[in-house]
C-alpha positions as CSV (number, residue, x, y, z in Angstrom):
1,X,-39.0,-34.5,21.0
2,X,-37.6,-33.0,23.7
3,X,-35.5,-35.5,25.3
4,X,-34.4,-36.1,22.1
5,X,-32.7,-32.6,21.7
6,X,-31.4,-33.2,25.5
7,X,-29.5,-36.4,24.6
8,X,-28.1,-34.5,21.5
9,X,-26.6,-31.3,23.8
10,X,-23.1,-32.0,24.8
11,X,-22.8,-32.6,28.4
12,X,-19.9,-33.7,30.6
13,X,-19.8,-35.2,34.2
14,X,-16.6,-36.2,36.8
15,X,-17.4,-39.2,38.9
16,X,-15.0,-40.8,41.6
17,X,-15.1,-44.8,40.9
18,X,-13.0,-46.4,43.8
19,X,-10.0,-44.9,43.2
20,X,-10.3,-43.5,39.6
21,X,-11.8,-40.2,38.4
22,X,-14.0,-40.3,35.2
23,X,-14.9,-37.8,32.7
24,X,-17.8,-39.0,31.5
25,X,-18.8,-37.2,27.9
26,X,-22.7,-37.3,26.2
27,X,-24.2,-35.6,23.4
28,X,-23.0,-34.4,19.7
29,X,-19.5,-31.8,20.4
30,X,-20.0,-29.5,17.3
31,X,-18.6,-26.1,17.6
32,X,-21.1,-24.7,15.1
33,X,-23.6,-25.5,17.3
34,X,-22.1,-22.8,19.5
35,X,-23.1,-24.7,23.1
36,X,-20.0,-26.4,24.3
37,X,-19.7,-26.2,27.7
38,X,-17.0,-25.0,29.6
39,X,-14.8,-26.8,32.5
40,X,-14.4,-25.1,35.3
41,X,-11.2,-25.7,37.5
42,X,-13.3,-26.1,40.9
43,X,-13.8,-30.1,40.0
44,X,-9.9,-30.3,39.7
45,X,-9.0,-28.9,43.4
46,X,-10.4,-31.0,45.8
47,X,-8.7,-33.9,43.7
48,X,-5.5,-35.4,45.3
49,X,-2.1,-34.7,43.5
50,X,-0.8,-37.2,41.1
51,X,-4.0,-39.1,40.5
52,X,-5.2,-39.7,36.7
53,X,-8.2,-38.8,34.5
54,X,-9.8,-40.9,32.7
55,X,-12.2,-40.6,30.4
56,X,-15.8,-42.8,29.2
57,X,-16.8,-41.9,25.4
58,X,-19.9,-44.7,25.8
59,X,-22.8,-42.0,24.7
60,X,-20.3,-39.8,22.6
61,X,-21.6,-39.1,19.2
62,X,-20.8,-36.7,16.9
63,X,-17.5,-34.3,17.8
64,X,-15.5,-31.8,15.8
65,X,-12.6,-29.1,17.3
66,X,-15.6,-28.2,20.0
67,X,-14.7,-31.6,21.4
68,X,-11.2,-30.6,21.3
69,X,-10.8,-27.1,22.7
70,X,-12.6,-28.7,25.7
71,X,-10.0,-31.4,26.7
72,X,-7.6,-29.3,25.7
73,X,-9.0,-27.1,28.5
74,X,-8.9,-30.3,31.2
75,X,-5.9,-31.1,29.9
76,X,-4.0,-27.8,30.7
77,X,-5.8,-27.3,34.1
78,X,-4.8,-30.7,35.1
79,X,-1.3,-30.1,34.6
80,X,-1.7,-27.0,36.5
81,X,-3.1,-28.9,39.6
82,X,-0.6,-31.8,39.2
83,X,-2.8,-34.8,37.8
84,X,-2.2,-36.9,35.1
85,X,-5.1,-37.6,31.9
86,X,-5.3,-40.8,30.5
87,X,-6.6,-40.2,26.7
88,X,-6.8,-44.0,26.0
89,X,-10.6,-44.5,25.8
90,X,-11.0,-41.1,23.6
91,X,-11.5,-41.8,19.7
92,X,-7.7,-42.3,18.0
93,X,-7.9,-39.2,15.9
94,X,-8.9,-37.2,19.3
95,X,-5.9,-38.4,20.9
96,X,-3.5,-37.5,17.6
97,X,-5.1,-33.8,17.9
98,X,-4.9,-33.5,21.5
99,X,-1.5,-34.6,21.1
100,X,0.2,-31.6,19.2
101,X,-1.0,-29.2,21.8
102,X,1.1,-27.9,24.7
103,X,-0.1,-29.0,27.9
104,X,0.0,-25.3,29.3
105,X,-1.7,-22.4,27.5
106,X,0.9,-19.5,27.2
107,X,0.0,-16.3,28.6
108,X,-0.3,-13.5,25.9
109,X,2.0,-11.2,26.6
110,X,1.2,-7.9,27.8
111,X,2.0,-4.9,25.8
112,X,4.2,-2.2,27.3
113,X,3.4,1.2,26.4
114,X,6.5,2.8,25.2
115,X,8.4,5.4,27.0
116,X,8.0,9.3,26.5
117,X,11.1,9.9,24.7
118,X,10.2,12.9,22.4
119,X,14.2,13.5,21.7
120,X,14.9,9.6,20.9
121,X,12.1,9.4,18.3
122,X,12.9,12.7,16.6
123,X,16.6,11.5,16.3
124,X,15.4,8.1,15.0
125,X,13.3,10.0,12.3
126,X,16.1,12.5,11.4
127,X,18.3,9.3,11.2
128,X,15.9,7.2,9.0
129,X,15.4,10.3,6.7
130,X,19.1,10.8,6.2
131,X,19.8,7.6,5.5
132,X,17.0,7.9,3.2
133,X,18.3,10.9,1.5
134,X,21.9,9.0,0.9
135,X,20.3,6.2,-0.8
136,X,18.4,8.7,-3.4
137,X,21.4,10.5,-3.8
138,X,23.5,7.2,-4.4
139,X,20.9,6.7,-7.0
140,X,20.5,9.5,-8.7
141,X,24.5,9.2,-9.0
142,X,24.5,6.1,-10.5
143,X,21.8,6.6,-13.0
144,X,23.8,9.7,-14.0
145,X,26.9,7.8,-14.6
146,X,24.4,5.1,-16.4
147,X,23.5,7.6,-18.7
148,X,26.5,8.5,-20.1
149,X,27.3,4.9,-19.9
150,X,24.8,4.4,-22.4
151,X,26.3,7.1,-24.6
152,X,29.4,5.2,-24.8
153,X,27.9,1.8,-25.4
154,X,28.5,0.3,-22.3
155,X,25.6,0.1,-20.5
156,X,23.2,-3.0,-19.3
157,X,20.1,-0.9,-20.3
158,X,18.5,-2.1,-23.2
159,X,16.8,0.1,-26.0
160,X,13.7,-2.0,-26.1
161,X,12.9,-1.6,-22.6
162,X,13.4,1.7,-22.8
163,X,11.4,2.0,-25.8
164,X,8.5,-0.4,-23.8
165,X,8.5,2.4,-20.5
166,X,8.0,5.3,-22.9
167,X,5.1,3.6,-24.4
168,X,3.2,3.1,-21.0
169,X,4.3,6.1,-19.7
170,X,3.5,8.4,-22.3
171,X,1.0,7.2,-25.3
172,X,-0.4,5.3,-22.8
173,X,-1.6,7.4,-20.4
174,X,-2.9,10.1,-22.9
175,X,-6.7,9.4,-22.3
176,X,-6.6,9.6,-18.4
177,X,-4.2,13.1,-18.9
178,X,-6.6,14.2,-21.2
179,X,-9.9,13.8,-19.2
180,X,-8.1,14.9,-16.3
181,X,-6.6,18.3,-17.3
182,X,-9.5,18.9,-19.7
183,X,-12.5,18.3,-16.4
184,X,-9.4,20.7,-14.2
185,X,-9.4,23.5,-17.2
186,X,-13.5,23.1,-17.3
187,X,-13.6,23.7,-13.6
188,X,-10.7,27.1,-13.7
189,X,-12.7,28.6,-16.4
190,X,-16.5,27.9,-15.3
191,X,-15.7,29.3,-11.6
192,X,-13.6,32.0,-12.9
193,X,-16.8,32.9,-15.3
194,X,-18.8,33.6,-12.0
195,X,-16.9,35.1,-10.2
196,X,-15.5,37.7,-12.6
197,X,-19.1,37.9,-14.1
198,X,-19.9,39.7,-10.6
199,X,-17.4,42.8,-11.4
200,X,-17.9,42.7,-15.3
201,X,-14.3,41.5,-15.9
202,X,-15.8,38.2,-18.0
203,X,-12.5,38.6,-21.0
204,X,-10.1,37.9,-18.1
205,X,-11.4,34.0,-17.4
206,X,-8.9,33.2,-20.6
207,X,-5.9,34.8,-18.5
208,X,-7.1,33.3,-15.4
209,X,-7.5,29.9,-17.1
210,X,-3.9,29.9,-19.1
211,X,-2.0,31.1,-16.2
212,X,-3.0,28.7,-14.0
213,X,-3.1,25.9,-16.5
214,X,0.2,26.5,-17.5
215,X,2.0,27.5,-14.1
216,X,0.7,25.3,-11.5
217,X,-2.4,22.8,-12.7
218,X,-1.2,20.9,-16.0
219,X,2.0,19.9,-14.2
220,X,0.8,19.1,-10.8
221,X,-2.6,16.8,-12.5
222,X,-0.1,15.4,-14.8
223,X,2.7,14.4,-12.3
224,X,0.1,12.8,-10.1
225,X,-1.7,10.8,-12.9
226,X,1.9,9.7,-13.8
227,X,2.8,9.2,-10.0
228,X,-0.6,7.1,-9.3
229,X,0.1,5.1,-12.9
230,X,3.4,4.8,-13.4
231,X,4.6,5.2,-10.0
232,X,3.0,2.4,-8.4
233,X,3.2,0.2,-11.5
234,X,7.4,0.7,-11.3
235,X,7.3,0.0,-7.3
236,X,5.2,-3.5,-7.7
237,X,7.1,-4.6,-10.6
238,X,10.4,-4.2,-8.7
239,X,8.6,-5.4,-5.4
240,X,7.3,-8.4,-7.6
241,X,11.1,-9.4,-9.3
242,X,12.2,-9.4,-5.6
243,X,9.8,-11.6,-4.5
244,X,10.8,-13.8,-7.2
245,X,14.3,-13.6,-6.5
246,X,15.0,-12.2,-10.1
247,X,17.1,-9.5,-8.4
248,X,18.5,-11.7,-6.9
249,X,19.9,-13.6,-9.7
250,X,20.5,-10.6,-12.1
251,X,22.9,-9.7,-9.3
252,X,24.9,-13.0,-8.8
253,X,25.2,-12.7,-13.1
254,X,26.7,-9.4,-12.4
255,X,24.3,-7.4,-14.3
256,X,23.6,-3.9,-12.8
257,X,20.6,-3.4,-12.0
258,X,20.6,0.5,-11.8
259,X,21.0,0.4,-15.7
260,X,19.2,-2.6,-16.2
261,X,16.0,-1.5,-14.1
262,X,16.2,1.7,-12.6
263,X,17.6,4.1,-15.8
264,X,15.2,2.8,-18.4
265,X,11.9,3.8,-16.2
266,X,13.9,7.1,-15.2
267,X,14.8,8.2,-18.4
268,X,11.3,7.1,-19.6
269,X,9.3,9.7,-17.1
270,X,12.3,12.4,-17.8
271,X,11.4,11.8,-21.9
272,X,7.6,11.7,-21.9
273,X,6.6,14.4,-18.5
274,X,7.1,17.4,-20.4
275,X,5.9,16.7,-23.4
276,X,2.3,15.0,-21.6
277,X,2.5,18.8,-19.5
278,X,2.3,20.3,-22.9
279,X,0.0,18.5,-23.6
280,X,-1.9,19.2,-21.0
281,X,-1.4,22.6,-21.0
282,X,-3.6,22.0,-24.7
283,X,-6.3,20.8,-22.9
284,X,-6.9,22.6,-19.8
285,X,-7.1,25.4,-22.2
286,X,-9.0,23.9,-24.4
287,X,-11.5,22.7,-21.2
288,X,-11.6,26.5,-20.3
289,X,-12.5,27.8,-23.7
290,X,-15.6,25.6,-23.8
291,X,-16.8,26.5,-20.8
292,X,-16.3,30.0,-21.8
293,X,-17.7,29.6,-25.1
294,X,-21.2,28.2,-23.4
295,X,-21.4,30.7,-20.5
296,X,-19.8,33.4,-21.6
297,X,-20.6,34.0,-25.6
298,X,-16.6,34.7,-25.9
299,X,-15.5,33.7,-29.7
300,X,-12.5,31.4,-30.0
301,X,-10.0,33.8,-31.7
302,X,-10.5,36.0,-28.9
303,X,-9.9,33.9,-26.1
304,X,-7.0,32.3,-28.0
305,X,-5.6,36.4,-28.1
306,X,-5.7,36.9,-24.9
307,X,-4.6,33.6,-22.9
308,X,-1.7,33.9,-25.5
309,X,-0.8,37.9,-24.1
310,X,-1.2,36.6,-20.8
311,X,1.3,33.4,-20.8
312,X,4.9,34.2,-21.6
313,X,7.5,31.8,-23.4
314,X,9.6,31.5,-20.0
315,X,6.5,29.7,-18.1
316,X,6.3,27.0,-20.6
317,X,9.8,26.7,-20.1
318,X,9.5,26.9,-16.1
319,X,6.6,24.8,-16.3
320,X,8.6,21.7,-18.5
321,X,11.7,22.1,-16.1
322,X,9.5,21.2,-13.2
323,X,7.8,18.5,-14.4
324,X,11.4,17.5,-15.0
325,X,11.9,17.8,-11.6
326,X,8.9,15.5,-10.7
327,X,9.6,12.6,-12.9
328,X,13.0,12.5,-11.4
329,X,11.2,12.4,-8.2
330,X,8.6,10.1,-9.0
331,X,11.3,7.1,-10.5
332,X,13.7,7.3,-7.7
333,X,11.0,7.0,-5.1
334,X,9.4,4.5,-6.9
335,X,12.1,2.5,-7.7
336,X,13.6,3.0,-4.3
337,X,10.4,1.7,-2.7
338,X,10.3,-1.2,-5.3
339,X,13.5,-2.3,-4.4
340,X,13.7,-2.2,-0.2
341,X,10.1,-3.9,-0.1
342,X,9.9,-7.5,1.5
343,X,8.9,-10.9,-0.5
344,X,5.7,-11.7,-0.1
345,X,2.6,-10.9,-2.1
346,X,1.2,-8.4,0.2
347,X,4.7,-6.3,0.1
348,X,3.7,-6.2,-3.2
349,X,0.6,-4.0,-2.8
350,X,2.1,-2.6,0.1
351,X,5.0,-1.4,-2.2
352,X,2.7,0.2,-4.9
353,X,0.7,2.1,-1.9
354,X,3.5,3.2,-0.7
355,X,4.9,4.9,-4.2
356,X,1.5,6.4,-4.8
357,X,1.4,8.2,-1.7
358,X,5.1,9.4,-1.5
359,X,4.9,10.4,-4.9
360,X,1.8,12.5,-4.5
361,X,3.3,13.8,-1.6
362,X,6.3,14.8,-3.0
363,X,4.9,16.3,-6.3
364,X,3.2,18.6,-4.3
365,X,6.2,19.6,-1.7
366,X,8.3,20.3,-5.0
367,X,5.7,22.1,-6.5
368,X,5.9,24.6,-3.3
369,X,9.8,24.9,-4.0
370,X,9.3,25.4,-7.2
371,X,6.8,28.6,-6.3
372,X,8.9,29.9,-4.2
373,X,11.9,29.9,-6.6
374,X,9.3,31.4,-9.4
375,X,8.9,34.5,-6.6
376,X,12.6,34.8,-6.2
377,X,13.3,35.3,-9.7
378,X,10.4,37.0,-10.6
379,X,8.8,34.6,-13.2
């Protein structure tokens, strides 16, 4: 049994017949089997320049790309030490394979570490984010002139595409705003129940729940839902019409596609975001009252009193003008990042990555002006 297995093991051997050299090959050559054997250059040097290899495939059996990668190895050193291999007695598809590889294997090359240059990469950033910046402006410039474009009837947007972004991005995502704001309002008004519970100040978790609801936590949960929903589903439908090359060709008919494209989905988020923070302004409340109805014993009508005397008019109205503000935000980036992504498939879910994560990002660096601003005019 044993020699049995030792005939089967791949086995090589260089023998000098007058004036020839021989390879002589044994065994199976399967790369699964993981025991090819390796060549070592020693046999090659104490041959005389210019002479040939040959090979003997007599007891060769079975062979696969193990077979391969090892003549491929001979092959290489021998051109190194100046000998010539003779593949004539290998099997023909052997030779065919050996054939399209390079009889030297290429170094890979080293990787240089890059300089310190602290000044040069800052400028390239400041550089990258201007030219950034332009680009969104150039946007927002033509979908401005777009819009009254469309007033006057001569615009390539059409009203059913308009009509088709409002639907996904407002009666569509409904369910996820609810549970969303509804679980955020739950949370405000069940830690605001202990913690006020501690210095007898329970009839304030309605104040604490409406303000917050209403200034910060309705439009920041909504304009993320709508950044990780719509957002991303904007960038890979661009990305995906420029890896088909339908920009391409809307462009050589000479149809814009800032109206075509870009104004519908804009106009969409700048229609439906502040009537979704409204409505999630409904339902955080309505997640707070709940809670406060189960921990606290509070009756509805009261509640409803005092979250009413604690929210003024003006922070519904600041609170829709920033959500404004973030569905601007959230289709230029979107479309932007749509729109300078590569071809392939996996720009594609590159693309709608990248348009979650800027759009988060930026909902939440607006959100910080827009605080600020609050402070300085005293809302």
């Amino acid at each position: 049994m044993n020699d049995i297995q030792s005939d089967q093991q791949p086995q090589w051997k260089l023998e000098k017949f007058e004036n020839h050299y021989i390879i002589s090959l044994y065994g199976q050559w399967l790369a699964k089997n993981n025991n090819i054997p390796s060549f070592s250059c020693d046999h090659l040097k104490k041959i005389p320049a210019n002479q040939t290899l040959y090979f003997d495939t007599k007891n060769l059996k079975n062979w696969d790309s193990g077979l391969i990668i090892f003549l491929w190895d001979i092959k290489c050193q021998a051109t190194h030490y100046h000998l010539k291999v003779s593949d004539d007695n290998l099997p023909k598809s052997a030779q065919e394979l050996l054939s399209l590889l390079h009889e030297s294997k290429e170094e890979a090359p080293k990787k240089q570490l890059a300089p310190f240059r602290p000044f040069y990469t800052i400028g390239g950033w400041t550089i990258k984010g201007l030219t950034n910046l332009g680009i969104t402006i150039q946007m927002l410039k033509e979908v401005a002139i777009g819009v009254f474009k469309s007033f006057a009837g001569r615009s390539y947007m059409r009203i059913v595409d308009l009509i088709t972004d409002i639907q996904n991005a407002g009666p569509s995502a409904l369910l996820i705003i609810s549970i969303v704001n509804f679980l955020v309002g739950a949370i405000l008004g069940f830690v605001g129940a202990v913690q006020l519970r501690r210095f007898a100040a329970d009839a304030y978790v309605a104040n604490l729940v409406s303000i917050a609801t209403v200034r910060e936590m309705a439009a920041v949960m909504s304009a993320i839902v709508i950044s990780g929903r719509t957002g991303g589903a904007y960038a890979a439908r661009i990305s995906t019409m420029q890896s088909n090359e339908e920009i391409d060709a809307l462009k050589v008919l000479g149809v814009s596609i800032m109206d075509y494209l870009i104004l519908p989905s804009m106009l969409s988020l700048v229609i439906t975001m502040p009537l979704l923070y409204l409505y999630g302004c409904f339902m955080g409340i309505l997640g707070g009252l709940i809670v406060s109805i189960f921990m606290l014993k509070v009756s509805i009508i009261g509640f409803l009193q005092q979250s009413f005397n604690a929210v003024a008019f003006n922070q519904f109205v600041f609170g829709s003008v920033k959500t404004v503000a973030f569905a601007i935000f959230i289709g230029v980036s979107s479309c932007y990042i749509g729109l300078k992504s590569g071809r392939s498939a996996v720009d594609v879910g590159l693309a709608a990555t990248r348009a979650v994560v800027t759009g988060i990002v930026g909902v939440i660096a607006i959100d910080a002006i827009f605080a600020v601003i609050a402070d300085m005019i005293g809302i």
